[in-house]
Each structure stands twice: as C-alpha cells, then as structure tokens.
C-alpha positions in Angstrom: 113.5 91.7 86.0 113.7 93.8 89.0 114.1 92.7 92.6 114.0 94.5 95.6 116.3 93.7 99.2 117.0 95.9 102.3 120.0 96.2 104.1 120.5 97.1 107.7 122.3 99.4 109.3 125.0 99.2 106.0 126.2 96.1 106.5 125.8 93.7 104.0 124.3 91.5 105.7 120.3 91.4 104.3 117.2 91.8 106.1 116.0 88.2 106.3 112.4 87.7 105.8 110.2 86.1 108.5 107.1 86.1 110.6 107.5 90.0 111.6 109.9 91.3 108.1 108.4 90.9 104.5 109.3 92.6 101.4 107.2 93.5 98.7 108.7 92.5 95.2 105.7 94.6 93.7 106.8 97.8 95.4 110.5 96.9 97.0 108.5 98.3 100.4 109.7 96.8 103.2 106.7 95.8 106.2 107.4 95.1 109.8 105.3 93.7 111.9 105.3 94.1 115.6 108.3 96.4 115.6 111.2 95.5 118.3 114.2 97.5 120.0 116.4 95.5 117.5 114.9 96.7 114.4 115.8 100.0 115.6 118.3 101.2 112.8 119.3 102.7 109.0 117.7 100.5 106.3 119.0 100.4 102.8 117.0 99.9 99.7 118.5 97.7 97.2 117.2 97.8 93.7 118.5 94.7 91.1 118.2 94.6 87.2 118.8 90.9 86.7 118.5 91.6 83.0 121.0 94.2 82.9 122.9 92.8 86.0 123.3 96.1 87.9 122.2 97.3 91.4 121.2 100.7 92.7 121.4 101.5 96.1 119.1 104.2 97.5 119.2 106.7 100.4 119.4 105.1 104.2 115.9 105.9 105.6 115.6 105.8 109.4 113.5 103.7 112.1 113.2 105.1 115.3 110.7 103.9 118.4 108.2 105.8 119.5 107.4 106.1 123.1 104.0 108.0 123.2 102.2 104.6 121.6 101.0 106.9 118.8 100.5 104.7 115.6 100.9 107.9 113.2 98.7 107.6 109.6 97.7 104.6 109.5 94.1 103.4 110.6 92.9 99.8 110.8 92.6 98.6 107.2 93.3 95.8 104.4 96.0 97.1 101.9 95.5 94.6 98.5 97.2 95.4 95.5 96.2 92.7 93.3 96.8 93.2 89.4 94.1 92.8 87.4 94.8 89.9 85.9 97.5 87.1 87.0 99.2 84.8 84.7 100.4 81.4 85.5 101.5 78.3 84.0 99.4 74.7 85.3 101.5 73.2 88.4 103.4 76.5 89.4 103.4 78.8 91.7 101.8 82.8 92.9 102.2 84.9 95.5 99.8 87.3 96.1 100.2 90.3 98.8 97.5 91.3 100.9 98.7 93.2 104.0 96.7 94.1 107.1 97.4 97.6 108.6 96.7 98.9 111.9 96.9 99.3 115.8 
C-alpha cells in the first residue's frame, strides 16, 4: 500500500513523469535523465499509506549543476531490481524497472 511522489521546489505542484523524470514505486527514488537548468531545485519526497490513508513528507534534498562535466559514482552500468518472482493475474498488467546508468 505505499506510493511514492516528489515535489519540487515545495510547491505542491508534483514532479510529472516523462521521457527524462521517472519514479521508482519499488524504492520511491526519483531518476533524471539528461539533467536540465530547470530541474535545478529542492525536491521533496512524499511517502503515502493508502491503507492507512496518511502521508509523510521527508527532508528537501538538493540538485545543483555541475560545471566541471564530472559524472561523480556512477560508471556505465544496467541497474535491474527484479523480484524474484512476479505475480499477475491473465489479461493485466506489470511494470518492471530496469534503469541504464552512466556518462
């Protein structure tokens, strides 16, 4: 029953998931691709009980540019956190996250 959204800057207004921004409802994390000027900013975890219909907010954590082209930790690789086994029911639908890391 938990779901994970981010929030920008403290508004309420919710990062909206496209072709650069996705959020991992297996780890709340939140993965940007090809990072812009605009995403520069305070983003705001948001962590939802549905069950027991309450919210928790966490810390703002930071995202600054940097301007020496250094990628920091991460080397080229293939992130996959797949659960051992998946469940469905005939006709529905999974989503699966596989995410590719890297310069």
């Amino acid at each position: 029953g938990l779901s994970y959204t981010w929030i920008f800057n403290n508004n309420t207004l919710y990062v909206q998931e496209d072709s650069r921004r996705f959020v991992s409802q297996e780890t709340g994390n939140l993965y940007i691709a090809k990072v812009e000027p605009s995403d520069v900013g305070n983003y705001t975890c948001v962590v939802t009980n549905s069950k027991a219909e309450q919210s928790v907010r966490g810390p703002p954590t930071p995202l600054t540019l940097r301007s020496d082209g250094v990628m920091g930790e991460y080397e080229p690789k293939i992130e996959v956190r797949f659960p051992e086994t998946t469940y469905a029911v005939k006709g529905s639908s999974v989503k699966l996250e596989c995410f590719a890391l890297g310069k």
